[in-house]
C-alpha positions as CSV (number, residue, x, y, z in Angstrom):
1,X,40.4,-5.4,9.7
2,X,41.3,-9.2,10.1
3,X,38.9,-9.5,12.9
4,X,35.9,-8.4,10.4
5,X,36.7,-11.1,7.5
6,X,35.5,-13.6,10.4
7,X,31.8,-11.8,11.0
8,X,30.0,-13.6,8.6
9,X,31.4,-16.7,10.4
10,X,31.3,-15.8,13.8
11,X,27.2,-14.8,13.4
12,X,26.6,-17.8,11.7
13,X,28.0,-20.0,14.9
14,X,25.5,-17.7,16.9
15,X,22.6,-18.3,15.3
16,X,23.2,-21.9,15.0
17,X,24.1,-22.4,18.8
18,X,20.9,-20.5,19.4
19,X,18.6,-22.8,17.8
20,X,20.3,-25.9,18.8
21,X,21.3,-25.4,22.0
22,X,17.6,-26.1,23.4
23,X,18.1,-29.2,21.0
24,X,21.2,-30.3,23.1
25,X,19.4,-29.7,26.2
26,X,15.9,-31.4,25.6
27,X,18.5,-34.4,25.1
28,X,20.4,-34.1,27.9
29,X,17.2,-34.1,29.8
30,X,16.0,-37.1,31.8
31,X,12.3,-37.6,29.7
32,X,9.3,-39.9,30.6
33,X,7.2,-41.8,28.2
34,X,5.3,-38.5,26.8
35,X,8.1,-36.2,26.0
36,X,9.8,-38.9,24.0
37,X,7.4,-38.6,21.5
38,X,8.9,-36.8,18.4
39,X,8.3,-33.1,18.2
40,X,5.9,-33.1,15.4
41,X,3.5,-35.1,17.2
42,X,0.4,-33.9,18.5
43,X,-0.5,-32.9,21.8
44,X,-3.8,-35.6,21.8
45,X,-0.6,-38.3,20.9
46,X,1.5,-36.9,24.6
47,X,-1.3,-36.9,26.1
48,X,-2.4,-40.7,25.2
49,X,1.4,-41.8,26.2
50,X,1.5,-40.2,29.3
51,X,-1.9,-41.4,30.2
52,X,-1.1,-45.2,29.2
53,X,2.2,-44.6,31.2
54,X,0.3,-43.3,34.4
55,X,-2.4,-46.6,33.9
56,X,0.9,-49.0,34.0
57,X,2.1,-47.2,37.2
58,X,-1.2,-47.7,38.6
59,X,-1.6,-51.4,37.1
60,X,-4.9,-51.2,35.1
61,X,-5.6,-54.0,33.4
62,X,-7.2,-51.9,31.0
63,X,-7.9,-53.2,27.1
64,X,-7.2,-51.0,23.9
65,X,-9.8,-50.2,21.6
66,X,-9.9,-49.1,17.6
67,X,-8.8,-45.8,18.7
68,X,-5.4,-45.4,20.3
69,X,-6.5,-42.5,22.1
70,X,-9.1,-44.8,23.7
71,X,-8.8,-47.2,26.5
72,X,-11.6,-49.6,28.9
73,X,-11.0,-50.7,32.2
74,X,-13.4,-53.8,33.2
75,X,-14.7,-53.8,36.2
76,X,-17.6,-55.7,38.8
77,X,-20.1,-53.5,41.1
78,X,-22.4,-54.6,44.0
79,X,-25.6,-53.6,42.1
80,X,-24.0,-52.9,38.5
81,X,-22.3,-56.6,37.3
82,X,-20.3,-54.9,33.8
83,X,-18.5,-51.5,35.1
84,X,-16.6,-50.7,31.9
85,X,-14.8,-47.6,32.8
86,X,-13.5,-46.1,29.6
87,X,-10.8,-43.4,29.3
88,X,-10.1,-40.8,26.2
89,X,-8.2,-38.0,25.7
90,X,-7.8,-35.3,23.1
91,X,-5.7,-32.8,23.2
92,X,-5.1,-31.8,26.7
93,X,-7.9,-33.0,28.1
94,X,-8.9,-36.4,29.6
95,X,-12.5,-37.9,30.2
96,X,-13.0,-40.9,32.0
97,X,-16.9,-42.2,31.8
98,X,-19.0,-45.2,32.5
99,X,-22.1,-45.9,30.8
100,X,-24.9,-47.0,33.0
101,X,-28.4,-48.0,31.3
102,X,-29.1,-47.7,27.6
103,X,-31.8,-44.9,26.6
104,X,-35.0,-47.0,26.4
105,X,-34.6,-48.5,29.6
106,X,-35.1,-45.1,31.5
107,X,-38.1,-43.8,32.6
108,X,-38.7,-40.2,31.7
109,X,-40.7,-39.0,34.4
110,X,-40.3,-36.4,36.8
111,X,-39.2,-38.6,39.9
112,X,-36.6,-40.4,38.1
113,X,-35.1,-36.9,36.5
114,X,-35.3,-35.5,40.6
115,X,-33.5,-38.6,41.8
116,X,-30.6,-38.3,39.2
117,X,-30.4,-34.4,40.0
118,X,-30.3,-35.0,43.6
119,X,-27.4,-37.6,42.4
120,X,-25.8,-34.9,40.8
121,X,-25.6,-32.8,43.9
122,X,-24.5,-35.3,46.1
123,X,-21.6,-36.9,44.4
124,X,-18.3,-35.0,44.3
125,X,-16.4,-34.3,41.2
126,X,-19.0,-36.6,39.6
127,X,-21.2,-35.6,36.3
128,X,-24.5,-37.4,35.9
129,X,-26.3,-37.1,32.0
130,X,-27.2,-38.4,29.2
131,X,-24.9,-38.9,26.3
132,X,-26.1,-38.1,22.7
133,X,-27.5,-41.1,22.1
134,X,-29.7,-41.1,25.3
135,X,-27.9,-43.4,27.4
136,X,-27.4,-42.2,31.0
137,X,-23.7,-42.2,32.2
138,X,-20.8,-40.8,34.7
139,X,-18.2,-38.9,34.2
140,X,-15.1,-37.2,34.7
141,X,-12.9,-34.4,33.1
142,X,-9.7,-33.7,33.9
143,X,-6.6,-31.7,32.4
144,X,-4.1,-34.3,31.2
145,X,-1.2,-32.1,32.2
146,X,-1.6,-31.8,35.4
147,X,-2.5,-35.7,36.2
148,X,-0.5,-38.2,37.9
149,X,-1.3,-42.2,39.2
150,X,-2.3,-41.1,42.0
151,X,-5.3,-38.2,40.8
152,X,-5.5,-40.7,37.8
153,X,-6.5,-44.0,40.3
154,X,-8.9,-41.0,41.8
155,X,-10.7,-40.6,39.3
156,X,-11.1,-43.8,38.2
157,X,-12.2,-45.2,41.0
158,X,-15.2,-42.5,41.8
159,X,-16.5,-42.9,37.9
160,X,-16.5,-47.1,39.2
161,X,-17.7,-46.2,42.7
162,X,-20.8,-43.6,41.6
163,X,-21.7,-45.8,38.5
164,X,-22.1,-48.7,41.1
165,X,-24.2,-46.5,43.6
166,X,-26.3,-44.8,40.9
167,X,-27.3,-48.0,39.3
168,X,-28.6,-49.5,42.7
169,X,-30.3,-46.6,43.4
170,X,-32.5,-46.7,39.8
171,X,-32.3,-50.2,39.3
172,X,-35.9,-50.6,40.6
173,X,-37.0,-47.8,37.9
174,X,-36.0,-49.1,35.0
175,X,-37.9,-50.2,32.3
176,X,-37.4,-53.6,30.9
């Protein structure tokens, strides 16, 4: 009967070591840049630090925008002088785009449309279209939790490449 004067006690110190033992190990954990963020914060907030963290690694000398989920990389092409190679995420997922030509300088006709489709085809991992404000641009998707440097530098570097290519090849289209 002594033993049961402790219960109350004794459950109490096993709930509690329950809920705060993942506690003790989440901070006993080594951590990188986007699982020190606080528990409350969002998943488009991790996945902004751990993108900014894998752009360091790869030493981007990439510019913050208004939105801190929202980043530019500068670049210079062969054919296509102002590559500005943008990167967002939300949530989980990351999109890395260029813009190419502005609406009213494409020609709508069947020839150009074929060329951009055949564009389309060619290019690997590459997505050719128009935005929704009619500009034509290159893009990229990718899932923020499984990126590193590495894929990250990948990705970046075909958006770059393919905006480069594209532009020379529709450069002589375009309307002025």
């Amino acid at each position: 009967m002594g033993f049961a004067r402790f219960a109350p006690s004794a459950r109490l110190c096993l709930v509690l070591s329950v809920f705060l033992l993942p506690l003790g190990a989440r901070a006993a954990s080594p951590s990188t840049d986007a699982s020190r963020i606080a528990p409350f914060a969002s998943a488009t907030d991790a996945s902004a630090a751990k993108i900014v963290s894998l752009m360091r690694a790869d030493s981007y000398n990439f510019l913050n925008t208004k939105s801190p989920t929202v980043w530019m990389i500068p670049f210079n092409g062969d054919h296509l002088k102002d590559i500005r190679v943008v990167v967002t995420v939300k949530d989980g997922t990351m999109v890395v785009f260029a813009t190419i030509v502005r609406g009213q300088q494409l020609p709508m006709t069947t020839d150009f449309m074929r060329t951009l489709l055949e564009q389309n085809h060619e290019l690997d991992r590459v997505k050719i279209g128009y935005d929704h404000e009619g500009d034509l641009s290159v893009r990229i998707d990718g899932s923020v939790r499984v990126m590193d440097a590495p894929e990250l530098r990948e990705i970046v570097n075909q958006v770059r490449n393919a905006s480069d290519e594209v532009y020379g090849m529709i450069e002589p289209s375009l309307l002025q």
